[in-house]
Each structure stands twice: as structure tokens, then as C-alpha cells.
C-alpha positions as CSV (number, residue, x, y, z in Angstrom):
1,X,1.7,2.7,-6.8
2,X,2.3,-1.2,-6.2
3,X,5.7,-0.8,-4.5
4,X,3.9,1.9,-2.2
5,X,0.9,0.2,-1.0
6,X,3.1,-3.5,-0.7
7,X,5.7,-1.7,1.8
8,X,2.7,0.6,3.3
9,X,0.9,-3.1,4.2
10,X,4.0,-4.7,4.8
11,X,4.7,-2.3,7.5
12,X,1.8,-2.7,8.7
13,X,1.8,-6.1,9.0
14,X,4.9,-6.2,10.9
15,X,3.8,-2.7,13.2
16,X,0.9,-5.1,13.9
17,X,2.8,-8.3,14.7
18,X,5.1,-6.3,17.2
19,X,3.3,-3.7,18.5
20,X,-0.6,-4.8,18.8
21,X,-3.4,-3.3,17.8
22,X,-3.4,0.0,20.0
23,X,-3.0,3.9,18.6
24,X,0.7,4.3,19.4
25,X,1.1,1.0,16.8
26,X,-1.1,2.5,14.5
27,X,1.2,6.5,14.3
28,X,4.3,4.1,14.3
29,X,2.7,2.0,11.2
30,X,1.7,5.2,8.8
31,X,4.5,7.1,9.9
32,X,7.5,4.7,9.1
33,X,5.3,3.5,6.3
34,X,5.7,7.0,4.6
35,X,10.0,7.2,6.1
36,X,10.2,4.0,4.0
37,X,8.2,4.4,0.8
38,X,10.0,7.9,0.8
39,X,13.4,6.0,1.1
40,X,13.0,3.5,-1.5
41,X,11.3,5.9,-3.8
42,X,7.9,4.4,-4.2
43,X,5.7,7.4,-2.3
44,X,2.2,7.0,-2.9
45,X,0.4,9.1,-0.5
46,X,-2.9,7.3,-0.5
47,X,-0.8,4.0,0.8
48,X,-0.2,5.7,3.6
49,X,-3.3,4.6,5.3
50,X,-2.6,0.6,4.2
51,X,-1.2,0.8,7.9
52,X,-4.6,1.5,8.9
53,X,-6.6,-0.5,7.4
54,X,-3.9,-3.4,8.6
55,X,-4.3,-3.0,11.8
56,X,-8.0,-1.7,12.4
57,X,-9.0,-4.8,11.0
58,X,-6.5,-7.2,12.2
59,X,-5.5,-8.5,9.4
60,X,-3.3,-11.4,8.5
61,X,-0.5,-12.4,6.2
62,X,-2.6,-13.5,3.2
63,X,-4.4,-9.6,3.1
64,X,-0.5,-8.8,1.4
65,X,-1.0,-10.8,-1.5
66,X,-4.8,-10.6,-1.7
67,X,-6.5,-7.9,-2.2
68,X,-3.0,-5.6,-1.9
69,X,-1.0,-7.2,-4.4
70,X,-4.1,-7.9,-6.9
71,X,-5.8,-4.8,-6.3
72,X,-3.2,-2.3,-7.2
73,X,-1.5,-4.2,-10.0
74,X,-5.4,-4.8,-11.6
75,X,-5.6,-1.0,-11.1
76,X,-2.8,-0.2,-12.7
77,X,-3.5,-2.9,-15.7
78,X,-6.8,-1.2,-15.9
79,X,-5.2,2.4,-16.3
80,X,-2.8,1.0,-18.8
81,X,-5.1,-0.3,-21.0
82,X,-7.5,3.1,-20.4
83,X,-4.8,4.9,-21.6
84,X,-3.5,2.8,-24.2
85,X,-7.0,2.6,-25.9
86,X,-9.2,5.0,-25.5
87,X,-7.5,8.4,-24.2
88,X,-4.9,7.5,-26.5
89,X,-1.9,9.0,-23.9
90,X,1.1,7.3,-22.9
91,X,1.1,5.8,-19.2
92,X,2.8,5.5,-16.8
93,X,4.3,9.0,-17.7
């Protein structure tokens, strides 16, 4: 999930850099987003729209670290200690 949504907003971060803001940039973004998180191993479909959400809002640099990189690894702290204590399952699986 991290590695996903950190290559899915890197790419989109770069797509945006290079190619502007426009609809072509934005089809570029999710699709090599989803080549590369496919590639590397780390496919998490609902990162596939961090290109999106990049670019639609014009986003800068910092929007990689905050509230990508905090927001999925608090999510997946959260879901850790969910499972840990009270479902009592192991996770990740």
C-alpha cells in the first residue's frame, strides 16, 4: 500500500512537472503509474488515481511526503494495531 501510492504520486508529480496539467498528462500519469507499481510489485489499485489527484490540484513536492507518505503509513499502523488487538488476526497476511 505505501510503496503503491508513493510511486502512484511520484509519477504524478513528475507527469505533472513534464507534461502540464491537461487530460493527455493526466491518462499518461495513471496509466504508467499502474505499468510501474505493476513492475515493482507494489499494485495497489486505489493508488491509481494519486495521479489524479496530483495533477487536478496542482500539487507540489511537499504533497509526497505529506499527506502521501503519513497518510498511508498511519493507515497502515492503524490496521496493524486493529488487527493486532482487537480482531485478534495476523496482518499484513
Amino acid at each position: 500500500m505505501i510503496g503503491g501510492h508513493l510511486i502512484s504520486a511520484l509519477v504524478g508529480l513528475l507527469v505533472l512537472t513534464v507534461l502540464g496539467d491537461g487530460v493527455v498528462a493526466m491518462g499518461f500519469g495513471v496509466g504508467l503509474a499502474i505499468a510501474l507499481m505493476q513492475f515493482s510489485g507494489t499494485l495497489h489499485p486505489p493508488a491509481g488515481g494519486d495521479p489524479l489527484v496530483v495533477i487536478l490540484a496542482g500539487a507540489g513536492w511537499p504533497f509526497l511526503l505529506l499527506p502521501i507518505a503519513t497518510g498511508t503509513a498511519s493507515l497502515v499502523i492503524l490496521a496493524w494495531l486493529y488487527h493486532r488487538f482487537v480482531s485478534k488476526r495476523a496482518y499484513p497476511a
